[in-house]
N, C-alpha and C positions, 0 to 999 in steps of 0.2 A: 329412823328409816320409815317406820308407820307415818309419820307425822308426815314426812316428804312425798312417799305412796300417796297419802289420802288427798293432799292439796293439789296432787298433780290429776284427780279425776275428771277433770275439765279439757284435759287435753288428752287423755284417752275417747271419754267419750267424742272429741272432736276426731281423733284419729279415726276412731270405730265409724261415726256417721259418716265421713269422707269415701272411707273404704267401700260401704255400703252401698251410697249413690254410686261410685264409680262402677261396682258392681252389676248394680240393678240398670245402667246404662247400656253398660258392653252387652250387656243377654239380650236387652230391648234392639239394640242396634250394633252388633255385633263387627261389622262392614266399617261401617263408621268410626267404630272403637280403634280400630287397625289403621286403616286411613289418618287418625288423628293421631298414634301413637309413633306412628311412621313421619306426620308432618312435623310435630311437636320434637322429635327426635333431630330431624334435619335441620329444622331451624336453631334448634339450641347449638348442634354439630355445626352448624354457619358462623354464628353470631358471637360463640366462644371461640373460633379460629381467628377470624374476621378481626375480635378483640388484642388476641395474644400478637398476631400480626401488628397489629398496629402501635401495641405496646414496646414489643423489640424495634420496630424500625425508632422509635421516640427514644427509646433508651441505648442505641446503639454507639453513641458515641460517649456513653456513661461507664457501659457494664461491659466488659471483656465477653461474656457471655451469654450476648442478648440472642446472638442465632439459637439459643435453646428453645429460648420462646419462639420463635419465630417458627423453630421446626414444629412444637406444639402449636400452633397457630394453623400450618399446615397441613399436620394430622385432622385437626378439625375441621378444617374445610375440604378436606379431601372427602370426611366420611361424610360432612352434608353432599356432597356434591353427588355421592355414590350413593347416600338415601334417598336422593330426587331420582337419580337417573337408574338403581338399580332396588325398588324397591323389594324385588321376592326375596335377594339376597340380606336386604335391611332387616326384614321384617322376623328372617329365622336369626341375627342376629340379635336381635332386640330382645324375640322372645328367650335366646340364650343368656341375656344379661338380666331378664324378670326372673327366672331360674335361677340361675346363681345370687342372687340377691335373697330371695323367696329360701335359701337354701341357708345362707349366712345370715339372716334375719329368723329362718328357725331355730338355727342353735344357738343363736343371744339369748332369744326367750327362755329356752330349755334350762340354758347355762344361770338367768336371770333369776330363775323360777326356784331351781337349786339351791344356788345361793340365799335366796331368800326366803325359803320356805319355813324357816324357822321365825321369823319376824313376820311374814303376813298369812293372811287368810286367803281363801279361792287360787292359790298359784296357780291350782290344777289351769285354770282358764288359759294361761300365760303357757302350758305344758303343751295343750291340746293344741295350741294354735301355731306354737313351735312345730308340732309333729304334723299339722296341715299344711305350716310354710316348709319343710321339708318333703312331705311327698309329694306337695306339687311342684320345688326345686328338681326331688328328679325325677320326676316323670316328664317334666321339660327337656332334658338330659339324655333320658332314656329315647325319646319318640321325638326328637325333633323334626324331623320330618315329616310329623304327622297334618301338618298343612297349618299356618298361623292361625287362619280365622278358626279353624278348628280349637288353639292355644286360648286364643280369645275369648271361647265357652268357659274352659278351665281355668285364664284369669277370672272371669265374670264370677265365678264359683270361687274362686278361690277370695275374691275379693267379699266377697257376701258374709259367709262363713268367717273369717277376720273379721269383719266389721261387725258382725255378732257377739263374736266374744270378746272383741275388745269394749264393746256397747256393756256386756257383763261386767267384769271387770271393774268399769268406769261406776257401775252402778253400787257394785259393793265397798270400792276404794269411796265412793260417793259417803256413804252409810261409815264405814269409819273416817273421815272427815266428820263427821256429826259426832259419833262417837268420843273423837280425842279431843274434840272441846269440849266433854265431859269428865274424863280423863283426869285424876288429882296424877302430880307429877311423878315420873318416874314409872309408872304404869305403863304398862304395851297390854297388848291384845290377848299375849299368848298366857299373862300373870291373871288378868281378871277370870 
C-alpha cells in the first residue's frame, strides 16, 4: 500500500495544483467562475442528451429498450436547455451538486485516512481536507440561498485550501517514493 501511496504522488500533486489554480481564478474573477461553470454545465447537459438521443434512435431497431436512452437523452437536454434559459435556477442547482459531492468526497478521505492510518504517514492531511470538504458540503446545504457568486467565494476557498493539502500530501507521499527505493523488502514505514 505504501509502495502504491508513494508512486501515486504525481498525481496528487497534480490534483492539488489543479484545485489551486481553479481556486486562485474563481477569487480573481469570481462572475466569470459562475458564468463558465453555468456554460460548462449546459454544454456538457447538451451534448450528453444530444449523444444518448441519437444513440437510441441508432439502436432502436436492435434493442427492445432503446426509449431508455432516449429518455436519458432527453433529460439531458432538457437541463441544457433550462441552464441557458434559466440560469439563477441552474446556478443554485449546480452549486447543490458541488456540495453534495464536496460532502461524499469528504467522507472517502476521512473513511480513506482511517483505513489507512496504520500503513501511511501524514493521513492527518487526508483527515483535514475531509473535514473541509464537509463543511463546505454543508454549508452549501445549509445556506443555499445565500446567492451563487457569493458560493463561488467559498468554492474559490474551498478550492485553495484542498489544493494545499493535497500539494502536502503529494510532498510527503513524494519523500516516501524516495524512501521505498531504499527500502530492503518486506519493510514499510511503520517497522523502520
Amino acid at each position: 500500500m505504501n509502495e502504491l501511496l508513494s508512486k501515486s504522488w504525481r498525481s496528487l500533486a497534480l490534483r492539488g495544483f489543479i484545485s489551486l489554480v481553479f481556486g486562485i481564478l474563481a477569487a480573481f474573477w469570481p462572475g466569470i467562475t459562475l458564468l463558465w461553470l453555468l456554460v460548462m454545465f449546459a454544454a456538457y447537459a447538451l451534448i450528453q442528451g444530444l449523444a444518448s438521443a441519437v444513440a437510441a434512435f441508432q439502436s432502436r431497431k436492435t434493442y427492445h429498450d432503446w426509449w431508455l436512452m432516449l429518455l436519458w437523452g432527453v433529460v439531458g437536454i432538457g437541463a441544457g436547455v433550462t441552464a441557458f434559459m434559466l440560469p439563477n435556477l441552474t446556478a443554485v442547482v449546480l452549486v447543490l451538486i458541488i456540495g453534495a459531492t464536496a460532502l461524499a468526497s469528504g467522507i472517502v478521505d476521512i473513511a480513506m485516512a482511517i483505513r489507512l492510518r496504520k500503513v501511511i504517514r501524514g493521513e492527518g492531511f487526508l483527515i483535514l481536507n475531509g473535514i473541509i470538504s464537509i463543511a463546505f458540503g454543508a454549508f452549501v446545504f445549509f445556506f443555499p440561498g445565500a446567492g451563487a457568486l457569493a458560493l463561488v467565494w467559498m468554492i474559490a476557498l474551498y478550492a485553495i485550501v484542498s489544493g494545499l493539502l493535497l500539494l502536502a500530501l503529494a510532498w510527503r507521499a513524494k519523500k516516501w517514493d524516495t524512501d521505498y527505493e531504499e527500502w530492503p523488502h518486506g519493510l514499510t514505514h511503520k517497522s523502520l
